[in-house]
N, CA and C atoms of all chains as a GROMACS GRO file, in nm:
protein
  558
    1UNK      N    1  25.081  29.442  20.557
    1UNK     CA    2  25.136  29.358  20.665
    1UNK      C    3  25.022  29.304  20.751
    2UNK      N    4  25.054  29.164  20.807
    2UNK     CA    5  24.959  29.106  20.925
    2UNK      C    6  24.982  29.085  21.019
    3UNK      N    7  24.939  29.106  21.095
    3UNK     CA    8  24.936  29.093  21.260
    3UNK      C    9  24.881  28.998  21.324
    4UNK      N   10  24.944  28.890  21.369
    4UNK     CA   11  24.859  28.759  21.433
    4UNK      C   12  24.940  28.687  21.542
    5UNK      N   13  24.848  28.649  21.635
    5UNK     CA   14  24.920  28.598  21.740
    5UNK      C   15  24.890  28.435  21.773
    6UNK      N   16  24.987  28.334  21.793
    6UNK     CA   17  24.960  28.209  21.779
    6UNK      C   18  25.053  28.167  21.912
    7UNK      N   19  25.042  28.075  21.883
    7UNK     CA   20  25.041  27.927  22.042
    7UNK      C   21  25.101  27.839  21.975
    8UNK      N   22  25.249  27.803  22.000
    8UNK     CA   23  25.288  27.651  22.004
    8UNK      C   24  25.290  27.586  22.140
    9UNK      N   25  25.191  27.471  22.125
    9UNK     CA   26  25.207  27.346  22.256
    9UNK      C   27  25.298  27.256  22.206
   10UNK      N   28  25.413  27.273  22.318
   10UNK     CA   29  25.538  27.145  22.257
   10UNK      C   30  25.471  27.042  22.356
   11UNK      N   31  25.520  26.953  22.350
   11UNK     CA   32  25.458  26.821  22.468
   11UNK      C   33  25.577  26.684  22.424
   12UNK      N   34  25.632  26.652  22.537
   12UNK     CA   35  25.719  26.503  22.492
   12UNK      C   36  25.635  26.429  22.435
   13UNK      N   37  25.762  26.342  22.338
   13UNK     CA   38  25.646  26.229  22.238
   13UNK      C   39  25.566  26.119  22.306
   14UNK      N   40  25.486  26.035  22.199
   14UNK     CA   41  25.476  25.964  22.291
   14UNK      C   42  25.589  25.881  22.313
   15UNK      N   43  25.606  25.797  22.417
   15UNK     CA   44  25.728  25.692  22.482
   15UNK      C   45  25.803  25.749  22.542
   16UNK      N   46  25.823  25.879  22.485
   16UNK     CA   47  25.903  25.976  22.575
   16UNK      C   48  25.909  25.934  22.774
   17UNK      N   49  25.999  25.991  22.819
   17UNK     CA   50  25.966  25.945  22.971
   17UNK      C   51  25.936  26.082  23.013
   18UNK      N   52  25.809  26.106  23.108
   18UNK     CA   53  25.786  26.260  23.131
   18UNK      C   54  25.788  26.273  23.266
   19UNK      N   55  25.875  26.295  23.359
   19UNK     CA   56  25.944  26.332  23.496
   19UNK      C   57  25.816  26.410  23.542
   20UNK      N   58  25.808  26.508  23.495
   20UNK     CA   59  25.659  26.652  23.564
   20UNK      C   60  25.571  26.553  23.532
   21UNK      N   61  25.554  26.520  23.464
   21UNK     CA   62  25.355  26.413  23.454
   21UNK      C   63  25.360  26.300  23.568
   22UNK      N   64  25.467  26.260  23.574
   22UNK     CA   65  25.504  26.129  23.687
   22UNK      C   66  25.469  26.213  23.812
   23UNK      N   67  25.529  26.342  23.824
   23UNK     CA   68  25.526  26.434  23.960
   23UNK      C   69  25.380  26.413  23.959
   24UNK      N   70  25.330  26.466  23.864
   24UNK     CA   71  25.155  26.523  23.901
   24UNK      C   72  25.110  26.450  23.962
   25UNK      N   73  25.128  26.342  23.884
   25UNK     CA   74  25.048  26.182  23.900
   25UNK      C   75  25.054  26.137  24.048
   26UNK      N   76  25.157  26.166  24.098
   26UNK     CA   77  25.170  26.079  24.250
   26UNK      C   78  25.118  26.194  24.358
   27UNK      N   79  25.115  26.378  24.263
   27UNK     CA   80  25.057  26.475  24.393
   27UNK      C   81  24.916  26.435  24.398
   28UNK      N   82  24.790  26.381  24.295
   28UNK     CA   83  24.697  26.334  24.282
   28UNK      C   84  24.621  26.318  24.438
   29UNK      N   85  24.656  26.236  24.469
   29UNK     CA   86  24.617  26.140  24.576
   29UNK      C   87  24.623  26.258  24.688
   30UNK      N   88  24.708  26.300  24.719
   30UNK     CA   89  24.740  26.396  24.803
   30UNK      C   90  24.637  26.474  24.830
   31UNK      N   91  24.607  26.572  24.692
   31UNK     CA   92  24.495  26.604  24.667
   31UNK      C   93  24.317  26.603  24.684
   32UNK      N   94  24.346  26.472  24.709
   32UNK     CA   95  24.240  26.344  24.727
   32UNK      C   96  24.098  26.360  24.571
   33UNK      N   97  24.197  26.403  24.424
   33UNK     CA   98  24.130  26.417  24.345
   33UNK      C   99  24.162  26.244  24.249
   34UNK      N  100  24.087  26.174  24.227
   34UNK     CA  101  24.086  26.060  24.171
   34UNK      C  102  24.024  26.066  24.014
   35UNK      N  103  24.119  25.935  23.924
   35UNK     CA  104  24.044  25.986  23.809
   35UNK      C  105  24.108  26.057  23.716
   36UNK      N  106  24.215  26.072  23.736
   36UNK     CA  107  24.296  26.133  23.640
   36UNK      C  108  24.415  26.094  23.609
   37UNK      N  109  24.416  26.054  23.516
   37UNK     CA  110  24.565  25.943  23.402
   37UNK      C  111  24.647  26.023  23.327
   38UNK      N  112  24.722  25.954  23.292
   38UNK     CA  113  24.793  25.972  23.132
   38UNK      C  114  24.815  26.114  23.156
   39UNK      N  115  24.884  26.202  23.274
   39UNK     CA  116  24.925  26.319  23.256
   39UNK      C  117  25.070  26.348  23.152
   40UNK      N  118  25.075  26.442  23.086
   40UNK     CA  119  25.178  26.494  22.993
   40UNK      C  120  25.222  26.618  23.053
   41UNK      N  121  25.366  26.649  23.048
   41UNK     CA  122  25.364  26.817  23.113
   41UNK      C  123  25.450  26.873  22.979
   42UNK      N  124  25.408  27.022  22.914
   42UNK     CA  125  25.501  27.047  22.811
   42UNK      C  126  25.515  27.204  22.864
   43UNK      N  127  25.494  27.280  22.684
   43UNK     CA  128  25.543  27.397  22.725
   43UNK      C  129  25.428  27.449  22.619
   44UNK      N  130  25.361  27.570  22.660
   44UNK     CA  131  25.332  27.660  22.548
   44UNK      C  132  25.328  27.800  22.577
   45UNK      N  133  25.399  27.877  22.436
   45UNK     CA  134  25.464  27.960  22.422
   45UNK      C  135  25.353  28.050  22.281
   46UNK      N  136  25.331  28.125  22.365
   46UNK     CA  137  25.235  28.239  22.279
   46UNK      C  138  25.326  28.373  22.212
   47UNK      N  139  25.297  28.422  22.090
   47UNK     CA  140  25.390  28.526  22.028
   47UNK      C  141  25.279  28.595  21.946
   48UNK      N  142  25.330  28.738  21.914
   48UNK     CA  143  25.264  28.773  21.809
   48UNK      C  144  25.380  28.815  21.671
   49UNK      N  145  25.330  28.785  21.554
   49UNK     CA  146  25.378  28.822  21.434
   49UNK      C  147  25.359  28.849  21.328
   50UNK      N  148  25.470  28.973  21.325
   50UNK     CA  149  25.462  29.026  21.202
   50UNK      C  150  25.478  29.008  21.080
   51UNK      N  151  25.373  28.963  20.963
   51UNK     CA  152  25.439  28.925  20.825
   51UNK      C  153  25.354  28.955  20.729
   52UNK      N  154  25.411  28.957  20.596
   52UNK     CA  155  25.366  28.996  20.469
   52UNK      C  156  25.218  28.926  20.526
   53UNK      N  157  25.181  28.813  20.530
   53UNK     CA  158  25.041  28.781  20.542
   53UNK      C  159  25.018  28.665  20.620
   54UNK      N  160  24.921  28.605  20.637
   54UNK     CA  161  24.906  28.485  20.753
   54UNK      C  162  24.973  28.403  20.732
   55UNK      N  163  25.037  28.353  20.584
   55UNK     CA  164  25.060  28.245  20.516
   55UNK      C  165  25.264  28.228  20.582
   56UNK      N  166  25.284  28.359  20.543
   56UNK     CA  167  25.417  28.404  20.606
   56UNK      C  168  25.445  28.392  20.754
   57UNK      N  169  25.342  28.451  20.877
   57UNK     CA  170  25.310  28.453  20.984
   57UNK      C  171  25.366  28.285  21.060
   58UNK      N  172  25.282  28.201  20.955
   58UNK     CA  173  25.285  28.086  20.988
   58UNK      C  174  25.442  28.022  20.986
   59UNK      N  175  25.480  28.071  20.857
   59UNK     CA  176  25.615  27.939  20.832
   59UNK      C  177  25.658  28.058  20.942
   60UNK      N  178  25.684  28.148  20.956
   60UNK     CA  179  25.758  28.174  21.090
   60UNK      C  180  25.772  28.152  21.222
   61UNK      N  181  25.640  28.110  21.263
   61UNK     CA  182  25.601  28.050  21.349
   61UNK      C  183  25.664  27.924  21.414
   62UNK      N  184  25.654  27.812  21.280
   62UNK     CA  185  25.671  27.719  21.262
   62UNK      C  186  25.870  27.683  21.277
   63UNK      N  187  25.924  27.752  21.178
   63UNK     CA  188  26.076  27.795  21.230
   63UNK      C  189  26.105  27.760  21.358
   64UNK      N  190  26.001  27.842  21.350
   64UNK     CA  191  26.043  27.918  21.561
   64UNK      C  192  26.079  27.803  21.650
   65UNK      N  193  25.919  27.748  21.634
   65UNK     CA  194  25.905  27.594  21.700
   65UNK      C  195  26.033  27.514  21.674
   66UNK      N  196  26.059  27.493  21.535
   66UNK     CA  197  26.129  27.344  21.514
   66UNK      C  198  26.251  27.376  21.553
   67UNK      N  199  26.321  27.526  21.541
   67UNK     CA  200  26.449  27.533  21.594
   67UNK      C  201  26.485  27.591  21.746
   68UNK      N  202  26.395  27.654  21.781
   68UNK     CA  203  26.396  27.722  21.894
   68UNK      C  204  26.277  27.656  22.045
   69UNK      N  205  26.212  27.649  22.030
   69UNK     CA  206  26.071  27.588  22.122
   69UNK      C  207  26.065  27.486  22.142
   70UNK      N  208  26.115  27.389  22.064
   70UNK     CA  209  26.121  27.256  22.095
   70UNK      C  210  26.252  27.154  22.036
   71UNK      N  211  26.268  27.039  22.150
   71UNK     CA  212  26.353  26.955  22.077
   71UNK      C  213  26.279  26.820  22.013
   72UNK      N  214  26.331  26.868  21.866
   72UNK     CA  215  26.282  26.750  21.757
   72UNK      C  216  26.291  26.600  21.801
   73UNK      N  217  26.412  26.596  21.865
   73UNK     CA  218  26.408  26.446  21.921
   73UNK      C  219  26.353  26.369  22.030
   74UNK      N  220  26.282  26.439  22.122
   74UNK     CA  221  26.233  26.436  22.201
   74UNK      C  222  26.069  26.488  22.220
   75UNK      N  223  26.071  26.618  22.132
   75UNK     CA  224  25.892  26.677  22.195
   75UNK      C  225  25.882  26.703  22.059
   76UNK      N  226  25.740  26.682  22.057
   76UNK     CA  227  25.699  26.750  21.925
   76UNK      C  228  25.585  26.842  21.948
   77UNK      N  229  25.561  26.950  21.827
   77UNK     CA  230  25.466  27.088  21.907
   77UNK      C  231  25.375  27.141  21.747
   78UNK      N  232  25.256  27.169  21.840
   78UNK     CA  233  25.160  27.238  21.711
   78UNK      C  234  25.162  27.345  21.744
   79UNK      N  235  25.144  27.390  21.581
   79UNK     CA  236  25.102  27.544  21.609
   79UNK      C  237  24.920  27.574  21.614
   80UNK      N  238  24.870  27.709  21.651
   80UNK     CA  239  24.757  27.720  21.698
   80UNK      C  240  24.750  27.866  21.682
   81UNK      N  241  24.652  27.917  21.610
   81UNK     CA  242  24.644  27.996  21.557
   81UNK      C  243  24.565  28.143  21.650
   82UNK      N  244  24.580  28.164  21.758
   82UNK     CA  245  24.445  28.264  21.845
   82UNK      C  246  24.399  28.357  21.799
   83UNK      N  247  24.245  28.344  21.792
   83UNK     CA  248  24.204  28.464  21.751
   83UNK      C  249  24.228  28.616  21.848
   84UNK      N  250  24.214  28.637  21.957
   84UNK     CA  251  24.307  28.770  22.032
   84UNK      C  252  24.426  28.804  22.068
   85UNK      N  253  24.430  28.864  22.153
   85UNK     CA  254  24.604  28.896  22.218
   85UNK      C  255  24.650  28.762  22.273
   86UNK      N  256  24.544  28.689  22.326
   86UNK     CA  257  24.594  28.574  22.438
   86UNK      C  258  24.453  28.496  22.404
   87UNK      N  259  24.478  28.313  22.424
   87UNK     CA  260  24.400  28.248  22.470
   87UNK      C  261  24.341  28.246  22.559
   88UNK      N  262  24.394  28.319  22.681
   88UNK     CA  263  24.379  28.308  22.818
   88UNK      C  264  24.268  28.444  22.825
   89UNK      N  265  24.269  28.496  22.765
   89UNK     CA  266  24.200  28.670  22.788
   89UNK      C  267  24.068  28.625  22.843
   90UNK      N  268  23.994  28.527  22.737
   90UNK     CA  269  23.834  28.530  22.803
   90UNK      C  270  23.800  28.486  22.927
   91UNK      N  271  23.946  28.407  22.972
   91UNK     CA  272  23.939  28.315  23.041
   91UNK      C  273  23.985  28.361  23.191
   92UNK      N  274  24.019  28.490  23.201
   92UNK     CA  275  24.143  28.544  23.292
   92UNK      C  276  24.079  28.523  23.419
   93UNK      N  277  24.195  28.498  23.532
   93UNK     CA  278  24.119  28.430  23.640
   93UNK      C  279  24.226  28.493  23.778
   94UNK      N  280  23.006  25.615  23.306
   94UNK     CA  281  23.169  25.662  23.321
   94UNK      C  282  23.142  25.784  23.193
   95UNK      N  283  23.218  25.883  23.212
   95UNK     CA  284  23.275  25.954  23.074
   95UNK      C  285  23.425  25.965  23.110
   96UNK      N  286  23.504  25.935  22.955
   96UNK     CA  287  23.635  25.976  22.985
   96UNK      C  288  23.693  26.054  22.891
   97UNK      N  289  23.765  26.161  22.936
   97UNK     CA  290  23.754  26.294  22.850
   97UNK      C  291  23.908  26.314  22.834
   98UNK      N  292  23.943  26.425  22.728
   98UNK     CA  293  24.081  26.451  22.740
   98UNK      C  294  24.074  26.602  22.758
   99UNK      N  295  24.175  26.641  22.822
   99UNK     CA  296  24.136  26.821  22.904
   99UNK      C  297  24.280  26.856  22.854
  100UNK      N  298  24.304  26.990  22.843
  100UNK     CA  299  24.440  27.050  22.829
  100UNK      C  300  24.441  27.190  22.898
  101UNK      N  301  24.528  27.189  22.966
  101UNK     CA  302  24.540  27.321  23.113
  101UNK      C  303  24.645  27.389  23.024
  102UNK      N  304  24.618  27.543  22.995
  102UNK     CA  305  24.729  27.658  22.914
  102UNK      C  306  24.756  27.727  23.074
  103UNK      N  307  24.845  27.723  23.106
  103UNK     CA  308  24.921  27.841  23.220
  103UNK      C  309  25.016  27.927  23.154
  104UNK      N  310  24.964  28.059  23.162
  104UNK     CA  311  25.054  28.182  23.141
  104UNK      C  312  25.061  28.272  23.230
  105UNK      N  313  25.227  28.337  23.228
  105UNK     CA  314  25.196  28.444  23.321
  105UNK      C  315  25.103  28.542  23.309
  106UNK      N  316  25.022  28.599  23.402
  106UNK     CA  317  24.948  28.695  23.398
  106UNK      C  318  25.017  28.829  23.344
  107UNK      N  319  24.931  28.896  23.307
  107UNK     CA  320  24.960  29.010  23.215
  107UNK      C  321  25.049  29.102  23.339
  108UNK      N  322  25.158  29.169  23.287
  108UNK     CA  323  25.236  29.260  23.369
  108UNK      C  324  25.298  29.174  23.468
  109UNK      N  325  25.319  29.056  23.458
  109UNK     CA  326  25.408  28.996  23.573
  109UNK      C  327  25.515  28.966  23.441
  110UNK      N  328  25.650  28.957  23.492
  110UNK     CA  329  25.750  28.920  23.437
  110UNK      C  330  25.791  28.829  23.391
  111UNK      N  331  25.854  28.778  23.247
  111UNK     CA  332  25.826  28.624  23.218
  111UNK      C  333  25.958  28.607  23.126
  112UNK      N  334  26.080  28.553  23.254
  112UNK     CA  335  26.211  28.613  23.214
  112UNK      C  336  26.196  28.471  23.076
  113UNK      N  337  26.128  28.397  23.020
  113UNK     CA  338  26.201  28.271  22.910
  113UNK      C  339  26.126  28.334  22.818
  114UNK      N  340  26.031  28.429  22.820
  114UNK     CA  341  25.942  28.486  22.714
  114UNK      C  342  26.047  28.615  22.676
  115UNK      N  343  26.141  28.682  22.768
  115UNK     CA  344  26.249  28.773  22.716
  115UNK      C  345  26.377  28.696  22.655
  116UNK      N  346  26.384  28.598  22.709
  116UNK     CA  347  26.515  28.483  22.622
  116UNK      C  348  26.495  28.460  22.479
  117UNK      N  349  26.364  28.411  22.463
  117UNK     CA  350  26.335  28.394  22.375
  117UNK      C  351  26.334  28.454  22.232
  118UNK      N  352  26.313  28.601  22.322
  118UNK     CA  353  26.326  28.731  22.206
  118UNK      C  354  26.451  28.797  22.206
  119UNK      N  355  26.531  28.745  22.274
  119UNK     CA  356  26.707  28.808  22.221
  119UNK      C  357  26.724  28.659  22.187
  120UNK      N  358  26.676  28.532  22.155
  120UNK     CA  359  26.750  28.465  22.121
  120UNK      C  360  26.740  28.461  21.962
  121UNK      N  361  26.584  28.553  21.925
  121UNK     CA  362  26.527  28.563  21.750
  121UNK      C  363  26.653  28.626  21.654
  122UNK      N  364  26.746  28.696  21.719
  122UNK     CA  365  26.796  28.774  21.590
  122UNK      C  366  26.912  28.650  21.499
  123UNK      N  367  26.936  28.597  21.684
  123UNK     CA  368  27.070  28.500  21.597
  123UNK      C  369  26.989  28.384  21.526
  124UNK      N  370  26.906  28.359  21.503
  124UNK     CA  371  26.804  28.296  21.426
  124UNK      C  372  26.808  28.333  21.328
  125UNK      N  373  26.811  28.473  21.305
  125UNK     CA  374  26.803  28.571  21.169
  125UNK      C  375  26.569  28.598  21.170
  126UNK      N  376  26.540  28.560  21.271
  126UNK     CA  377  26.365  28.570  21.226
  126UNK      C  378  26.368  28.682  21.282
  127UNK      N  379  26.246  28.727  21.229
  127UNK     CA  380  26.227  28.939  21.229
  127UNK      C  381  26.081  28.929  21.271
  128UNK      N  382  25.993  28.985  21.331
  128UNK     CA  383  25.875  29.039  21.285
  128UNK      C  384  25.808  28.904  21.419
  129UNK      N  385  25.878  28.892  21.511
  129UNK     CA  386  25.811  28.836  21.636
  129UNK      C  387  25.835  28.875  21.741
  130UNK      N  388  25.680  28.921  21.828
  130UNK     CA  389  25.717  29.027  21.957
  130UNK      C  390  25.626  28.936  22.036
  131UNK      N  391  25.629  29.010  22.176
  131UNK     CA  392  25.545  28.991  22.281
  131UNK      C  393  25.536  28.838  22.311
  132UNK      N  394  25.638  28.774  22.316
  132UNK     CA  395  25.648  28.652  22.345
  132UNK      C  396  25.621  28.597  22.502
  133UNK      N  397  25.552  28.509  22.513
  133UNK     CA  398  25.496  28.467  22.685
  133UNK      C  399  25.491  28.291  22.673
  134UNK      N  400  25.569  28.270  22.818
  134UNK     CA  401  25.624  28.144  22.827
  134UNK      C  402  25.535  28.104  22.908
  135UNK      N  403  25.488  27.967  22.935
  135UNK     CA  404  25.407  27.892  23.014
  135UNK      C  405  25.413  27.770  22.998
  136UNK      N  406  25.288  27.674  23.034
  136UNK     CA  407  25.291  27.533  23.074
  136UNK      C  408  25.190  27.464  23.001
  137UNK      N  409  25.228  27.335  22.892
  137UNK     CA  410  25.037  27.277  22.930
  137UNK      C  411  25.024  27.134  22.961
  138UNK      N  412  24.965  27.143  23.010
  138UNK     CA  413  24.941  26.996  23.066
  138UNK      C  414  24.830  26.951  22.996
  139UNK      N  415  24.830  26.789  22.956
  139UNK     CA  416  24.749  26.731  22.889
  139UNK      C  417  24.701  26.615  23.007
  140UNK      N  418  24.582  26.589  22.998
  140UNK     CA  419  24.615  26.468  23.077
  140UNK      C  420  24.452  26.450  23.074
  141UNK      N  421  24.390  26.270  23.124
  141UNK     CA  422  24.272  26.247  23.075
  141UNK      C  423  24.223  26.233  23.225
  142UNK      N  424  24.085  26.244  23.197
  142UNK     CA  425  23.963  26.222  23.336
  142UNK      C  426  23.848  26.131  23.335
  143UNK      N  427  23.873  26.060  23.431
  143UNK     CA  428  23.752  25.958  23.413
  143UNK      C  429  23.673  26.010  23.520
  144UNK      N  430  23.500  26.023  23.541
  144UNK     CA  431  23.437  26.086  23.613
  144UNK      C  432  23.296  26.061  23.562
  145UNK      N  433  23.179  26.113  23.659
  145UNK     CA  434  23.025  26.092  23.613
  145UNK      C  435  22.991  26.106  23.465
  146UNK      N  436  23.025  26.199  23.441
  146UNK     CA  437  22.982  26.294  23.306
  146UNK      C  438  23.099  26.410  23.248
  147UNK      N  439  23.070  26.466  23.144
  147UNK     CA  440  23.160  26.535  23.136
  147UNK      C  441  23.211  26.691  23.200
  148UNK      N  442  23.053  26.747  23.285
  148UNK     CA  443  23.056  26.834  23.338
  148UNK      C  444  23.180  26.797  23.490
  149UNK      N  445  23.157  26.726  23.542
  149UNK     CA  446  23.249  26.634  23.646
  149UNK      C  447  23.352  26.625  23.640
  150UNK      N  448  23.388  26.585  23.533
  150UNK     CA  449  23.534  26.600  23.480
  150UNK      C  450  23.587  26.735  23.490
  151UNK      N  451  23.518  26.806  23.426
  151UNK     CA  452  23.565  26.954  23.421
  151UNK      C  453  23.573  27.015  23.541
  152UNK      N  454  23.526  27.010  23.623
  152UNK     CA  455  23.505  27.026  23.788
  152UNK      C  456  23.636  26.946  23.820
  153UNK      N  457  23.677  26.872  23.822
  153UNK     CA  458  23.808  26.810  23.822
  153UNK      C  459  23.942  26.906  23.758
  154UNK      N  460  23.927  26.928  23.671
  154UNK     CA  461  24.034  26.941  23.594
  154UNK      C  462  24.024  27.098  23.635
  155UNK      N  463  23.946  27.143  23.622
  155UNK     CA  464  23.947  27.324  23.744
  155UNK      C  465  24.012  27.313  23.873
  156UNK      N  466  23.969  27.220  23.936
  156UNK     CA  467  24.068  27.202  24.047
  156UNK      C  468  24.175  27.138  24.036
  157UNK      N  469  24.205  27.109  23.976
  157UNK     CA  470  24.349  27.020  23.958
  157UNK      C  471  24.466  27.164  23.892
  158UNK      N  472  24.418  27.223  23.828
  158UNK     CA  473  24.457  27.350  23.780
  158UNK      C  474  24.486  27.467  23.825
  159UNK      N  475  24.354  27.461  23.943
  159UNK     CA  476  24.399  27.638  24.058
  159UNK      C  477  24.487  27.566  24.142
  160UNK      N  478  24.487  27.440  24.194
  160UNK     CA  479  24.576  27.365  24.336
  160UNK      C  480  24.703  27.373  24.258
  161UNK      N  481  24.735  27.273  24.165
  161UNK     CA  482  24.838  27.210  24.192
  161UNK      C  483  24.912  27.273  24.031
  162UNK      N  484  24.879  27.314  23.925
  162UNK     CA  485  24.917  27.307  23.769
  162UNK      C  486  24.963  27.479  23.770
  163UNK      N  487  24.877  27.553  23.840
  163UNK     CA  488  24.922  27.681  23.824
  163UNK      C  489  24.965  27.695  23.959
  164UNK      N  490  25.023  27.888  24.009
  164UNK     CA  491  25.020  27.969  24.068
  164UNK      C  492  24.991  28.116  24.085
  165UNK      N  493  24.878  28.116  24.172
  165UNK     CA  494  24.734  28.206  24.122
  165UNK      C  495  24.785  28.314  24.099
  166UNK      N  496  24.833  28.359  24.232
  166UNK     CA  497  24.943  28.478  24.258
  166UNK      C  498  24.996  28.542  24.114
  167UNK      N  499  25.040  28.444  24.027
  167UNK     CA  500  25.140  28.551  23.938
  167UNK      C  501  25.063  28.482  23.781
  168UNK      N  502  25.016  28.353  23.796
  168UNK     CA  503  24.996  28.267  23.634
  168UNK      C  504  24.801  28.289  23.644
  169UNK      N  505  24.772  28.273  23.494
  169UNK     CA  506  24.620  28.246  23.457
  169UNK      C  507  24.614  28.115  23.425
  170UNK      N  508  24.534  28.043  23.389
  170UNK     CA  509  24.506  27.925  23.340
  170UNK      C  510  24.378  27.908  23.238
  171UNK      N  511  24.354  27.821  23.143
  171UNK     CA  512  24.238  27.840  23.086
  171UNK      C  513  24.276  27.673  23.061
  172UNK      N  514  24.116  27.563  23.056
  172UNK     CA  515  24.066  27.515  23.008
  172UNK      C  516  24.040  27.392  22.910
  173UNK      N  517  24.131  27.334  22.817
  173UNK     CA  518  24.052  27.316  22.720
  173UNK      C  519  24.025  27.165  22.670
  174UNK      N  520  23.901  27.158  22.654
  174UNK     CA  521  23.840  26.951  22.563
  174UNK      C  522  23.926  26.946  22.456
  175UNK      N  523  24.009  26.845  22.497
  175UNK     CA  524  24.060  26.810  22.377
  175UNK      C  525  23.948  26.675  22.298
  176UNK      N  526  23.991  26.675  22.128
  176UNK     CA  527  23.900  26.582  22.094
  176UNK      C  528  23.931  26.452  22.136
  177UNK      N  529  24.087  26.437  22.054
  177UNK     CA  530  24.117  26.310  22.083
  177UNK      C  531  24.209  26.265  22.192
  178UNK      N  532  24.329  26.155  22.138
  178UNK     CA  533  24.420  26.165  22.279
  178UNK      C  534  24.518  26.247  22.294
  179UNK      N  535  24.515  26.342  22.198
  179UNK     CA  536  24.608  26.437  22.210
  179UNK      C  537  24.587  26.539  22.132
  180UNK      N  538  24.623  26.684  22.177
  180UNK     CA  539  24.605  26.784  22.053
  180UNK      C  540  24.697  26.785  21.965
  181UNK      N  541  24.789  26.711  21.956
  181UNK     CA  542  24.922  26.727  21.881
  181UNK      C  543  24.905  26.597  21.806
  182UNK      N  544  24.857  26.499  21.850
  182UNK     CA  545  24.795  26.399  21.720
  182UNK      C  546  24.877  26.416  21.630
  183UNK      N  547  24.715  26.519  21.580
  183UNK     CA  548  24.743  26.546  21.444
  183UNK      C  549  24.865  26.600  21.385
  184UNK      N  550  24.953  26.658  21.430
  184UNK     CA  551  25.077  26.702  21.364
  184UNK      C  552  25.169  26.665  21.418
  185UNK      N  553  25.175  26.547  21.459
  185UNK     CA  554  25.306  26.495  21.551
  185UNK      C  555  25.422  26.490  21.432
  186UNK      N  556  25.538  26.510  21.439
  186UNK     CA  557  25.629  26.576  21.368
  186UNK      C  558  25.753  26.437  21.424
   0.00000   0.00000   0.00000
């Protein structure tokens, strides 16, 4: 058995209309940080899983996403493979 | 000018409670998928920076991230250059 933990980033498509990126966009200024466009707001969702081998790991993963994590008609999402418990670990703040 | 593409991962911090990361995992059985634990819900934001250089940018996008994208109190955040205009590009679905 394998043990691996991965990352789907869902994110609306493009054309999509994205309400939270519109938000960001206008707190900007507020901020008084300039220089920053084309915000997107999505979701990502970290898991670990159990399977016969990475290959398995994956289409499960992948499942996950297309029926559960995201809507097909609207967002679309990669998977991402982490090498530790968390992306965030080295990063912890 | 450099103009860069950045992607902000927000997760809850370890031991804080992350009631869509427990939804998620009573929602696996009626799925019928087995062999996925420790599920953690969060945010990512994509979004581009125009600025001196690319170190600048990143100085940007750190602050745009502790202010306004996370909340320090309970979420981590990490980081990341994207290549192109999107990390999902490539597998847009």
């Amino acid at each position: 058995m394998s043990t691996s933990r991965f990352a789907v980033n869902v994110l609306p498509k493009d054309g999509i209309l994205d309400p939270q990126g519109r938000a960001v966009e206008r707190s900007l200024s507020h901020l008084g940080i300039e220089g920053v466009a084309d915000v997107r707001v999505g979701r990502r969702v970290e898991l670990t899983v159990e399977a016969a081998d990475e290959v398995a790991a994956r289409v499960v993963v992948e499942r996950l996403a297309a029926e559960l994590l995201s809507n097909p008609l609207i967002e679309r999402f990669a998977v991402e493979a982490l090498a530790g418990a968390s992306s965030l670990t080295g990063a912890a703040r």
